[in-house]
N, C-alpha and C positions, 0 to 999 in steps of 0.2 A: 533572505535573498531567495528569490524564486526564479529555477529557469527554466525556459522551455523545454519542452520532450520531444524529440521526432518518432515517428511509428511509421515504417518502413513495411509493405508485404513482400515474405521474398515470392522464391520459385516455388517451394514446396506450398501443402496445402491450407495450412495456417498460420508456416512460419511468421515472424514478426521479429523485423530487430528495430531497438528503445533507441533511440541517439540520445545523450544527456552531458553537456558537456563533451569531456573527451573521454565516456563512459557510453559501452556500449551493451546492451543487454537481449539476448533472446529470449524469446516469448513463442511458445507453443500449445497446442492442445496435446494432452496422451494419444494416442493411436486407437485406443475405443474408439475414441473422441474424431477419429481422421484423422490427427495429426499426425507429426513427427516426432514428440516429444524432445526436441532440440534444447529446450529450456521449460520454466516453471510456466504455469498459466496464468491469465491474467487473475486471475480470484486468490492463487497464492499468492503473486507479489503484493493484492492488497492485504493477505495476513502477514506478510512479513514486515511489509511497510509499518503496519499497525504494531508490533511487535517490536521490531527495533526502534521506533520512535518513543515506547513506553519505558526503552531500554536505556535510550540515550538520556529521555529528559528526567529520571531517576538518578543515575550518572549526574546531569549536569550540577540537580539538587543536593546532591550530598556532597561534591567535588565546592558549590559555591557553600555552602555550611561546613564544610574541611571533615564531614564526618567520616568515619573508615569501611568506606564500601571498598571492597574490592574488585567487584564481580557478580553480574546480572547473569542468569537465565531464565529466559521466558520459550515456553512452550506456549502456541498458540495454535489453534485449530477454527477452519472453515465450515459450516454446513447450511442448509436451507432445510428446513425445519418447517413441519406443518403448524402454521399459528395457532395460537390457546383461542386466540378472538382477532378473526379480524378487521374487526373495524377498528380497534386499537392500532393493528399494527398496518393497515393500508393497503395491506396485500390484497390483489383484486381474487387472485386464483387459492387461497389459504394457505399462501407460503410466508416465512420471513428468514430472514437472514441474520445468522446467530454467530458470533466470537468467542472461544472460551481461550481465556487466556489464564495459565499459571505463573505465577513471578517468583524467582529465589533468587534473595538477595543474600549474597555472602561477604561477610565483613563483622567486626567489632564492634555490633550496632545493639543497642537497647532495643526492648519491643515497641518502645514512642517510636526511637527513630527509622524504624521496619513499618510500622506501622502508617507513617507519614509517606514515606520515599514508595508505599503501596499506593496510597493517596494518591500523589503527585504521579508516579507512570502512569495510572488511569484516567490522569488530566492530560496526556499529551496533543499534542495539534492534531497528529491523525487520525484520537478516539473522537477528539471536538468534532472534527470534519463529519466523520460517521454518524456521529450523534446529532448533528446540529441540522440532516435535512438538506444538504447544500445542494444548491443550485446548478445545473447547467447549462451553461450559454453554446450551440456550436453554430455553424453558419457552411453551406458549400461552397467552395470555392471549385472555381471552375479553371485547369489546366490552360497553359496555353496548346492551342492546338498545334502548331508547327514550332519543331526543333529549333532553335536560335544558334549561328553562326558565333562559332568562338569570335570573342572581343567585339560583338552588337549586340546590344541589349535594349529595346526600346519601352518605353514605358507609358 
């Protein structure tokens, strides 16, 4: 199930608040940066995303095999990284965009079943996403210009 996100600018100068659901999330730059640091920036939450999704579907793996995980920690870290070659890696300017991610998986597991459930976190949907090149589509939409009268709405 997938739902939309809203992305709000406030008053400050980069703040952004996420709408998701009835889940709300700030989003800021550090103050090097100008911002306020109100919340993480956007480059973290894609390491975290990334990271709790290798957490969860590790979880879901050993939970549908009934094996005895206990308990995930994953450290995950962001950087931009000068490329070894880039016409490999696409980057126009010799940069690319690097993940290192550590997994410990704590429970009464074999080294098969450590070694699988390592497997499977690094197949999750939002390493695929990352790895796969994904596409995107956006389009402006243009505001309306004049304020709308409680209870008119024309269309």
């Amino acid at each position: 199930m997938s739902r939309t996100l809203s992305i709000d600018s406030g008053p400050a100068n980069y703040a952004q608040k996420v709408s998701v659901g009835g889940h709300v999330l700030p989003v800021d730059e550090p103050a090097p940066f100008g911002g306020s640091d109100t919340g993480p920036n956007p480059q973290e939450y894609l390491t975290a995303a990334l990271g709790a999704c290798a957490s969860i579907t590790a979880q879901m793996y050993a939970k549908r095999k009934q094996w005895n995980l206990q308990s995930v920690h994953i450290d995950v870290a962001y950087e931009r990284v000068l490329a070894a070659d880039n016409t490999a890696s696409g980057a126009a300017i010799g940069l690319a965009d690097r993940f290192e991610m550590e997994i410990s998986l704590v429970g009464d597991l074999s080294e098969q079943q450590r070694n699988r459930l390592f497997e499977i976190a690094n197949r999750c949907p939002t390493h695929r996403i990352l790895t796969s090149g994904a596409k995107i589509q956006s389009r402006l939409v243009v505001p309306d210009r004049a304020p709308q009268q409680a209870g008119t709405r024309e269309r």
